[in-house]
MARSEMAR-251779 format. One record per residue (C-alpha): x, y, z; residue in three letters. Coordinates in steps of 0.05 Angstrom, whole numbers, padded with zeros to 5 digits, always signed. Layout:
N
XYZala...
This chain:
682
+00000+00000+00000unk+00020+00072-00015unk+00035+00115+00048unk+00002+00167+00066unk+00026+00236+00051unk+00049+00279+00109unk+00023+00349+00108unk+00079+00398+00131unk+00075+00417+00208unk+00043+00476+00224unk+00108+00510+00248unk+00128+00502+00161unk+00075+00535+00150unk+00069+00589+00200unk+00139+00604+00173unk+00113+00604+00107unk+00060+00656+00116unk+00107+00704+00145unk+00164+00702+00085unk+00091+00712+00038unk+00067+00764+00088unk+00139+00802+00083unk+00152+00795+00010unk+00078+00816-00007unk+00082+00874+00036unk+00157+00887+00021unk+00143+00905-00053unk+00082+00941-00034unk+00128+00988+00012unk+00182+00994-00047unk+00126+01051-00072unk+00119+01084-00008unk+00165+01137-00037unk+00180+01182+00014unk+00165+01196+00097unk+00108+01242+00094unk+00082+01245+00165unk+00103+01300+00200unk+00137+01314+00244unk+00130+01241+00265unk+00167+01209+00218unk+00222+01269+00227unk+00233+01252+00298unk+00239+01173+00299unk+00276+01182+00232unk+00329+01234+00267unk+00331+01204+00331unk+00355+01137+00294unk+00399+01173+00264unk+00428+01208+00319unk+00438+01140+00357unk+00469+01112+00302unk+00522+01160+00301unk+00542+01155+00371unk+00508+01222+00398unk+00445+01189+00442unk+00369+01217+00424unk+00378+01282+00402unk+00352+01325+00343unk+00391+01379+00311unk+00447+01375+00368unk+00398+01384+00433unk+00385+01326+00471unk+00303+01299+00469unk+00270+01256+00528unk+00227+01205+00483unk+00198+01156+00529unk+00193+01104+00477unk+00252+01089+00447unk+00251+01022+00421unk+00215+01036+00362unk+00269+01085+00340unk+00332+01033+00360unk+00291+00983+00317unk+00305+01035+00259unk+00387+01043+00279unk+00413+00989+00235unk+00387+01020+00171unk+00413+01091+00190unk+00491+01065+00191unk+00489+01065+00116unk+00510+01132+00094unk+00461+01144+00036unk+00395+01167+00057unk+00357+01137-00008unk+00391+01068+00017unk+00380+01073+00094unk+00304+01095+00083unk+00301+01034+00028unk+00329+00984+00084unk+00290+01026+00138unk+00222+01004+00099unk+00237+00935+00094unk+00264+00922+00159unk+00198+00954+00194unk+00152+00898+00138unk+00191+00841+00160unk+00188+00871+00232unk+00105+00881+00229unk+00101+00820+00196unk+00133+00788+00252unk+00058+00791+00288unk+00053+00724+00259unk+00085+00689+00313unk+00051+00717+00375unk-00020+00711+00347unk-00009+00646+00326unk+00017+00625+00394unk-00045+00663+00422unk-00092+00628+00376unk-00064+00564+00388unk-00085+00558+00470unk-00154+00568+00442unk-00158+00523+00378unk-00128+00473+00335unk-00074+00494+00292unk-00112+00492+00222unk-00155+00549+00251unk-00088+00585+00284unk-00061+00590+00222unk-00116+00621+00187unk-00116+00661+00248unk-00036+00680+00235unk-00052+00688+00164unk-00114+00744+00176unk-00073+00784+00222unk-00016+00811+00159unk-00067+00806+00106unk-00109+00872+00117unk-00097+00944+00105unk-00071+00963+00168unk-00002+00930+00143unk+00008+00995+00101unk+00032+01019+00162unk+00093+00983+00153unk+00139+01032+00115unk+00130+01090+00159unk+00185+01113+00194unk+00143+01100+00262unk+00124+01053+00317unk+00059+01017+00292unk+00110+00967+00268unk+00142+00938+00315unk+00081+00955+00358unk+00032+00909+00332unk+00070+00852+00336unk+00094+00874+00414unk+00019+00885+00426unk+00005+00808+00414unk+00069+00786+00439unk+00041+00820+00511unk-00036+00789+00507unk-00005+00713+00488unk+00052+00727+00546unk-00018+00743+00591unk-00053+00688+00570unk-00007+00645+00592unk+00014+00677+00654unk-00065+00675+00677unk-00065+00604+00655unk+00002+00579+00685unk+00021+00633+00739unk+00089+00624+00769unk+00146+00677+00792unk+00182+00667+00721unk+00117+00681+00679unk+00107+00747+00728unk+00169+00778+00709unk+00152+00765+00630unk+00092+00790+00648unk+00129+00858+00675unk+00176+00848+00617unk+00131+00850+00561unk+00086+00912+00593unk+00145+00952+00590unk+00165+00938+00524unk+00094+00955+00500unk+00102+01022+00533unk+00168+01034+00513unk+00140+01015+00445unk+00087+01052+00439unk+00067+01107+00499unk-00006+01094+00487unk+00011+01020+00491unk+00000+01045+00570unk-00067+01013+00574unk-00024+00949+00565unk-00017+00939+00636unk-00081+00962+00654unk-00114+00906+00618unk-00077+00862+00655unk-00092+00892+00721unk-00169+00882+00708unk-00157+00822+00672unk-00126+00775+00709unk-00171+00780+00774unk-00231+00778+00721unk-00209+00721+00696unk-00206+00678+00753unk-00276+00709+00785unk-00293+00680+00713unk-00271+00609+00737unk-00301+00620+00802unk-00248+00630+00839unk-00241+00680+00902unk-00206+00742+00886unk-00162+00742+00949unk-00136+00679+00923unk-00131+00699+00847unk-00084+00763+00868unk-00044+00725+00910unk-00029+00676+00856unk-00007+00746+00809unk+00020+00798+00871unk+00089+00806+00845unk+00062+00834+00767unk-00004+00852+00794unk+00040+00903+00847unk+00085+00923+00801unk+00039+00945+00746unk-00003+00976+00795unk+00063+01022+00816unk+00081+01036+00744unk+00007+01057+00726unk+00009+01103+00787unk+00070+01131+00762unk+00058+01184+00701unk+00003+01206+00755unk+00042+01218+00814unk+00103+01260+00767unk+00038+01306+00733unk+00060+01278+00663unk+00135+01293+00675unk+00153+01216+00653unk+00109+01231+00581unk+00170+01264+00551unk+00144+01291+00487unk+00073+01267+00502unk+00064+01311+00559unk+00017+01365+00531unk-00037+01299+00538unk-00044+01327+00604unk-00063+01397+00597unk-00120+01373+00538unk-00192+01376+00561unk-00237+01309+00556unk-00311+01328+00552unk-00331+01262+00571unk-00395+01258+00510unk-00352+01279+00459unk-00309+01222+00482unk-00355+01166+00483unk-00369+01196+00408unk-00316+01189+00391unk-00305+01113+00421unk-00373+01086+00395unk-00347+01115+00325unk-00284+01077+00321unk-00325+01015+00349unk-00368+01017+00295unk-00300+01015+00249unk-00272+00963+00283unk-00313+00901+00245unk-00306+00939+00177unk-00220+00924+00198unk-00227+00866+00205unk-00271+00840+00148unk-00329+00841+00174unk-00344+00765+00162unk-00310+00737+00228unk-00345+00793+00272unk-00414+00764+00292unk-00372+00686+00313unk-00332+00734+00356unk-00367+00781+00387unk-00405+00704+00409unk-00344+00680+00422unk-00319+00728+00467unk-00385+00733+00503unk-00384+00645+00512unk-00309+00648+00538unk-00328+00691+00590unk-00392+00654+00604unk-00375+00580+00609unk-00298+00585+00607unk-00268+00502+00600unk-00209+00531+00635unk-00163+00589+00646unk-00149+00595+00581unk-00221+00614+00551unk-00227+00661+00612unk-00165+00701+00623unk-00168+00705+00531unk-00236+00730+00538unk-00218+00785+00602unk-00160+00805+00564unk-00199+00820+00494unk-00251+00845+00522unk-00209+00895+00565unk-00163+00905+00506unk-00230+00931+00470unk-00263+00975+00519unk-00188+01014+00540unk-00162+01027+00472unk-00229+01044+00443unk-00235+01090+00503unk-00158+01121+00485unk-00182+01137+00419unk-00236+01167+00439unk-00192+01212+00487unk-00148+01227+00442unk-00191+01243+00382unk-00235+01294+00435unk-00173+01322+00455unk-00141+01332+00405unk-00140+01303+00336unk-00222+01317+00327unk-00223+01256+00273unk-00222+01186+00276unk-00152+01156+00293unk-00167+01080+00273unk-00086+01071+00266unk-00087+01067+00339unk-00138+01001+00355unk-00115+00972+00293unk-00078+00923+00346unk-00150+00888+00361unk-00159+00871+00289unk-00126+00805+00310unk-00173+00788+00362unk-00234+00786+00329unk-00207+00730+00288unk-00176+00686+00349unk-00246+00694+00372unk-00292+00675+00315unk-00244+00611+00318unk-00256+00598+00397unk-00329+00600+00376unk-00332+00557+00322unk-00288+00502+00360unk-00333+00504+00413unk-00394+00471+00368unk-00416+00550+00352unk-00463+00545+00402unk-00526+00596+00408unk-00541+00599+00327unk-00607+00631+00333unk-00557+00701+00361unk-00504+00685+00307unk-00546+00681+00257unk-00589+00752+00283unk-00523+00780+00286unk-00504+00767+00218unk-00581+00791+00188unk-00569+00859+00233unk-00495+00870+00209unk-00516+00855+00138unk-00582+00913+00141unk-00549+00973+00177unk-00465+00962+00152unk-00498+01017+00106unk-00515+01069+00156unk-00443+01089+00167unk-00420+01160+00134unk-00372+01140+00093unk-00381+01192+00044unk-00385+01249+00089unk-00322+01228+00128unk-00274+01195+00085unk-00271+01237+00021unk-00233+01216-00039unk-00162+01216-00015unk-00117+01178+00033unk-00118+01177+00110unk-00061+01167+00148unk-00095+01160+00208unk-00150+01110+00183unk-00136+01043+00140unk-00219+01035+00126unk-00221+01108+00105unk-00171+01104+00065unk-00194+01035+00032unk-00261+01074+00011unk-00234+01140-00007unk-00192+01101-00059unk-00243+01077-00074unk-00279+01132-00089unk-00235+01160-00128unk-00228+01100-00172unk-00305+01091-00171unk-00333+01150-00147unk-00371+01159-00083unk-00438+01118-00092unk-00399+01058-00120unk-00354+01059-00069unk-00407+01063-00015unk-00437+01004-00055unk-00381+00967-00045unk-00375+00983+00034unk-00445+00961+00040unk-00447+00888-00009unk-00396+00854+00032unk-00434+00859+00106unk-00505+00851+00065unk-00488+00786+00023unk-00434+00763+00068unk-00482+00762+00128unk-00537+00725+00088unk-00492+00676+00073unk-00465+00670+00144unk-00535+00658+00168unk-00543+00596+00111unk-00485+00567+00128unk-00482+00514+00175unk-00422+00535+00222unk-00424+00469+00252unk-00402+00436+00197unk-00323+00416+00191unk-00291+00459+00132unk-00348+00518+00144unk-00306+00557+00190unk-00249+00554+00152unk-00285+00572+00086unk-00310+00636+00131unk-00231+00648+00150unk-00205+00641+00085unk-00266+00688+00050unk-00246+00737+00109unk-00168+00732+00087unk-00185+00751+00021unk-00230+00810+00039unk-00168+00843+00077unk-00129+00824+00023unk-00172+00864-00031unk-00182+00919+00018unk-00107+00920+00024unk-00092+00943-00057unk-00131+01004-00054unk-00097+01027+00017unk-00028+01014-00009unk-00050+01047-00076unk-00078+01111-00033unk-00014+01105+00002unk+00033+01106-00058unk-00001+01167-00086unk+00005+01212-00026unk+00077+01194-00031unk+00086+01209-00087unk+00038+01278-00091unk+00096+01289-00025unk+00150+01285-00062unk+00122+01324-00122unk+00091+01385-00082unk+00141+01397-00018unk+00213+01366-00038unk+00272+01375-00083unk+00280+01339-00148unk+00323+01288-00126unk+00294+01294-00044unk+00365+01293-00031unk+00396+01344-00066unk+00433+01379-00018unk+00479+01313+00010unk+00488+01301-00077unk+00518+01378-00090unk+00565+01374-00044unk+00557+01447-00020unk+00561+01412+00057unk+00529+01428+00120unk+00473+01482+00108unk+00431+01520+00156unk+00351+01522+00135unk+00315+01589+00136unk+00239+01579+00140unk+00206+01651+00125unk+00128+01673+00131unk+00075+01644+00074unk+00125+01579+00072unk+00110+01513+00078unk+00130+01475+00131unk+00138+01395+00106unk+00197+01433+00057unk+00237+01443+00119unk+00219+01377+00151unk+00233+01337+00074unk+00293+01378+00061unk+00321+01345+00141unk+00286+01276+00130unk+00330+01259+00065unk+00399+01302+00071unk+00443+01289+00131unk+00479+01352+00107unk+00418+01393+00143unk+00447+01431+00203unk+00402+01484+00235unk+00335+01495+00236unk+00312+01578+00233unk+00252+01609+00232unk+00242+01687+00217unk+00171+01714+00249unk+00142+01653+00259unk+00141+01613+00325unk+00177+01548+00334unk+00147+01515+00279unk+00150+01440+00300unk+00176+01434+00376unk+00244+01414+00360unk+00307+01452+00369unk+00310+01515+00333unk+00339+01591+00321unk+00307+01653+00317unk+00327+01703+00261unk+00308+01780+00251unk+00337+01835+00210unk+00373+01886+00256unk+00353+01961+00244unk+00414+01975+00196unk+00392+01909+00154unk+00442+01857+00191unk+00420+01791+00185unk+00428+01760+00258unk+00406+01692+00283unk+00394+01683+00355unk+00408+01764+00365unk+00483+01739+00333unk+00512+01757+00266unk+00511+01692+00230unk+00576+01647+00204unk+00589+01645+00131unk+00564+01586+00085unk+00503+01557+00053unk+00425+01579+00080unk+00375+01533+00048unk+00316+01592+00043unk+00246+01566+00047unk+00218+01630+00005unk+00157+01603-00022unk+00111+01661+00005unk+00155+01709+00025unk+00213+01752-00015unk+00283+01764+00018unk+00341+01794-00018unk+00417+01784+00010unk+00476+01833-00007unk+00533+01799-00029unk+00498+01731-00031unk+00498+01678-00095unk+00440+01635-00106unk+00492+01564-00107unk+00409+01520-00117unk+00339+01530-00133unk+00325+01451-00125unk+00245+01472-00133unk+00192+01533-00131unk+00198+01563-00071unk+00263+01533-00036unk+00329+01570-00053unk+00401+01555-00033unk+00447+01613-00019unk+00521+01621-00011unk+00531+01682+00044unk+00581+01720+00069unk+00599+01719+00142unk+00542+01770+00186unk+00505+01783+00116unk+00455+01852+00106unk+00388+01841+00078unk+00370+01897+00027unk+00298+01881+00032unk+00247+01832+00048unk+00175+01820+00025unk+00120+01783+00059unk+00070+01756+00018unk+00106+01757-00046unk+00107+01687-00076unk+00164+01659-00113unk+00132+01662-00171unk+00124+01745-00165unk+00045+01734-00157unk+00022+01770-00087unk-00027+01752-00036unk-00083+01803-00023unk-00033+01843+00025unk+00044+01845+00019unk+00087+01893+00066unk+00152+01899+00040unk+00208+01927+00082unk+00278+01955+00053unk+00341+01969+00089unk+00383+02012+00043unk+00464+02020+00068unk+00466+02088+00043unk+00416+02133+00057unk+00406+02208+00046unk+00338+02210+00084unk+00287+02212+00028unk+00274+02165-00033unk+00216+02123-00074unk+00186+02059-00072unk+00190+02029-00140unk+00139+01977-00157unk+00117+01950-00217unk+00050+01921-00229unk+00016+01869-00273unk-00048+01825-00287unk-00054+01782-00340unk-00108+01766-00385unk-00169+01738-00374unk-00165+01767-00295unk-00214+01822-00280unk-00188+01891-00254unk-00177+01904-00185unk-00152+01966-00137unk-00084+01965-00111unk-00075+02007-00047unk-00002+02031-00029unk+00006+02049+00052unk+00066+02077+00083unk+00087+02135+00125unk+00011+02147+00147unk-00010+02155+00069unk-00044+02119+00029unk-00043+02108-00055unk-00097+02078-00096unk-00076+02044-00161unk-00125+02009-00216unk-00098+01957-00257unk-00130+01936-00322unk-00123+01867-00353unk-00064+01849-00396unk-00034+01918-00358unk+00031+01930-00333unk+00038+01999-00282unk+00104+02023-00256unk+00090+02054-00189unk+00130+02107-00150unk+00118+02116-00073unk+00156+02175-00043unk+00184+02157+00032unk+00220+02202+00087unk+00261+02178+00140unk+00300+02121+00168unk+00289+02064+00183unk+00259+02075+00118unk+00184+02059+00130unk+00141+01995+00121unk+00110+02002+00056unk+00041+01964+00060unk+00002+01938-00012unk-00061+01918-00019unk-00114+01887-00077unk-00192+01893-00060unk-00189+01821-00099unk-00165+01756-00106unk-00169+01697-00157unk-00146+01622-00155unk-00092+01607-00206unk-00062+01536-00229unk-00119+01495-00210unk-00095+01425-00218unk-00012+01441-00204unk+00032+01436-00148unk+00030+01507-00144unk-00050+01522-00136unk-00059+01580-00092unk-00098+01648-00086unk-00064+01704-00113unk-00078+01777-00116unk-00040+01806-00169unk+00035+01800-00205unk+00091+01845-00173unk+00158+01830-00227unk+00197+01882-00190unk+00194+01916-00125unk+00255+01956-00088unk+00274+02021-00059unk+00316+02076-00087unk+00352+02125-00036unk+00347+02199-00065unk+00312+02223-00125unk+00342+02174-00175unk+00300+02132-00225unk
């Protein structure tokens, strides 16, 4: 007789699905062209980086308390090569292979609940949905989501088995969740309600069940109390959580909101089994094993829903799915636990399924979503690409068939029955994996539309022109991402400066002005000699003795100055382009001055643009101008005095120009030449 075939163990196969998972997901990163979330990205990016090169978390030389680091010392290998193109290639694949890694720990998780068939499919669900986009950014949902997993299956197993050495992982993996991720602090707080839950779940008394856990029950109880009893000092750069207000409705909006997202994550198919499932663990638990999985998930729901909903009432005002995308998991692990238990209670599985089905169409897609991608939202962004593929109604179409016909056909299916399940886990992987194509693809185009709009043509132009270290001058009317591109891809970026503007991203920065006789000085200093990258998309400066060494795109310029340069003159609201905003003040500082001169200013509008008013201000007077279409007006301004006196210009209208380009904005009228002239000169 023939023998039988083996079938490769499941520990071949688990394997196997991660090397898919990270090839899949690797090539879908290699169009992820460019970090685009700021300043996010910036700081794990820099702080990298910093470590790499032997100088500790810092970010443009000053040292930064981040109280999660290891999702920035995961990103240190990549940073040692020299070439920013090749670290942030090596960066993107290291953080796949690293998300993919979630693999392991939910199929370890799975696996105390159900046989290994369904723990695969379990493995297999968890890196096949759209919240795997996340892998390429520069960030910590990464290596979070598989830390996340690796802390419930380390619980699990701790509430099943306690001893001293499963307390200490217990410790260990809480605070590498919250050195992970800092909102990863619920972490321990699940575990704190879980594990006495769990064993009033198997009736047994609670003195008894927090003996068995003292030693991690106490210490997670002291590290919870901690970020309370310093006011927030431990948060580092999350410590302005503290000082947001939490109006409590607007918070359980929020939360019910990203509930209601949460089955549309994870496919929507496995969601009525679980929510069962979850509910029968708890209920007639076999062991601890069924109860301290379902007192963990169902804490793990209600404290990071409840996060989101703080932190999108605090702050963000939108929904932050990217932040419970670590409970996608469970709903699968769950729908398994149900089925191997016989799927008991039909008649509710089978309700559950009809009322998923009828009201998956109430949600607002349309009015929420819009046609574009969301960084913050994998489901949002699944149906805005959708929507812009398809437009709006087909997309909601789409949002609505799969809950409608895929929970008639859960209700007709007999559950019971041996292969059903799996049929129902495999239908679900291939959902996530659909939904996954038009996230990546939302993804790749706002990385690309990054790259196009805000950087230099190549992103790292400055570290290829060898001009060296540079100094970055952001002025009014620019655009801040240029600044925070321009440091993300050239190591050759130095100093961050802002003129008039506050600090524009909480990092280290200078402070420049223009002294009354028209020195440039930088922190109330005269400034060294060398290259200033100018941000001068919106605003107009003009150096003495300066040579423009770069103009790598509209609106960023690349100067080669003199040691304590003079500014002749600088205008605010002029656009690189010459076209003004409705108001421009323009200030000159002239090195030789006989006390009286003009303002010369020429004017233009082109064709088809209606007329408009131009009003000229300075010295307590006032000018007005009317240009015609297809004009051009050469303007005078006569000015006493010195400091020589802000002149002030302004248009009673406004049109929007390049509709369509990177450089759409609304623009008053052309200026192609504005400047003083000391004396009576023309």
């Amino acid at each position: 007789m023939p023998r039988a075939r083996r079938l490769p163990s499941p520990i071949v196969v688990l394997a196997g699905i991660y090397l898919v998972a990270v090839a899949y997901h690797w090539l879908q990163s290699r169009a992820h062209a460019t970090p685009s979330v700021f300043a996010d990205e910036l700081l794990y990016s820099k702080l990298a980086q910093s470590v790499a090169a032997g100088h500790g978390f810092t970010v443009r030389g000053e040292p930064v308390f981040f109280p999660a680091p290891l999702a920035v010392l995961a990103q240190v290998p990549a940073w040692l090569f020299h070439s920013t193109p090749t670290a942030f290639a090596v960066a993107k694949a290291m953080n796949t292979a690293i998300m993919a890694t979630a693999v392991f720990p939910a199929y370890s998780l799975a696996r105390r609940l159900v046989r290994p068939s369904y723990a695969l499919l379990a493995a297999a669900a968890t890196v096949a949905g759209p919240a795997m986009v996340y892998g390429p950014y520069l960030m910590s949902e990464a290596l979070a989501y598989p830390v996340f997993l690796l802390a419930l299956a380390t619980m699990v197993r701790a509430i099943d088995r306690p001893s001293r050495r499963m307390e200490f992982a217990v410790i260990a993996v809480s605070l590498a969740a919250v050195l992970t991720r800092l909102q990863f602090v619920v972490v321990p707080l699940v575990y704190l309600i879980a594990a006495p839950l769990a064993g009033r779940l198997c009736g047994e008394r609670l003195r008894s069940t927090v003996r068995r856990h003292s030693l991690s029950l106490g210490v997670l109880g002291a590290l919870a109390a901690v970020p309370v009893l310093t006011g927030g000092g431990v948060l580092g750069t999350y410590a302005g959580a503290t000082l947001l207000h939490y109006d409590p409705r607007t918070v359980l909006s929020w939360t019910w909101f990203a509930a209601a997202l949460l089955p549309f994550a994870a496919g929507w198919l496995v969601v009525p089994g679980a929510l069962l499932g979850l509910v029968f663990l708890a209920a007639r638990p076999r062991g601890r094993v069924d109860a301290g999985f379902a007192a963990l998930a169902l804490a793990s729901v209600v404290l990071v829903l409840v996060e989101v909903g703080m932190i999108a009432a605090g702050e963000a005002d939108r929904a932050i799915e990217r932040y419970d995308i670590y409970l996608v998991p469970l709903a699968a692990i769950a729908f398994f636990a149900y089925a191997e238990r016989g799927a008991p209670w039909l008649r509710f599985y089978v309700a559950l399924a009809l009322v998923g089905s009828a009201t998956a169409w109430l949600m607002p897609f349309s009015e929420r979503a819009g046609t574009s991608f969301t960084f913050d939202s994998p489901t949002f962004s699944v149906y805005g690409q959708l929507a812009m593929w398809f437009g709006h109604a087909n997309a909601a179409t789409f949002f609505a068939a799969i809950p409608f016909f895929g929970g008639i056909a859960l209700a007709l299916l007999p559950l019971r029955r041996r292969l059903v399940p799996a049929a129902v886990g495999l239908a679900t992987i291939v959902v996530l994996l659909l939904s996954g194509i038009p996230a990546y693809a939302g993804d790749h185009a706002m990385t690309r539309g990054t790259l196009l709009l805000r950087a230099g043509d190549p992103p790292n132009w400055l570290d290829r022109s060898r001009l060296g270290p540079a100094d970055y001058l952001e002025l009014p009317g620019g655009s801040a991402h240029y600044g925070w591109l321009l440091e993300t891809w050239n190591r050759d970026f130095r100093h961050a400066i802002e003129m008039g503007l506050p600090g524009y991203d909480g990092y280290a920065s200078s402070s420049a002005r223009v002294a009354r006789n028209g020195r440039f000085l930088v922190d109330g200093r005269r400034s060294d000699a060398g290259i200033l990258v100018v941000n001068d998309l919106g605003t107009a400066i003009d150096f003495e003795d300066s040579r423009v060494v770069a103009r790598p795109r509209d609106g960023l310029t690349a100067y080669r100055l003199p040691a304590a340069p003079y500014v002749r003159s600088l205008a605010m609201g002029l656009w690189f382009d010459r076209w003004a905003a409705a108001v421009v003040r323009f200030q000159a500082w002239p090195r030789s001055h006989s006390g009286r001169g003009f303002y010369r200013v020429e004017l233009s509008l082109p064709v088809p643009l209606n007329a408009r008013k131009v009003t000229f201000e300075t010295g307590g007077k006032s000018r007005d101008v009317w240009v015609a279409p297809g004009q051009r007006r050469l303007v005078r301004i006569p000015v006493d005095g010195y400091p020589v006196p802000l002149l002030s210009i302004r248009t009673d209208r406004a049109d929007y120009v390049g509709a369509g380009t990177p450089n759409a904005r609304l623009v008053a009228i052309r200026i192609p030449s504005i400047s003083y002239v000391s004396g009576g000169r023309n």
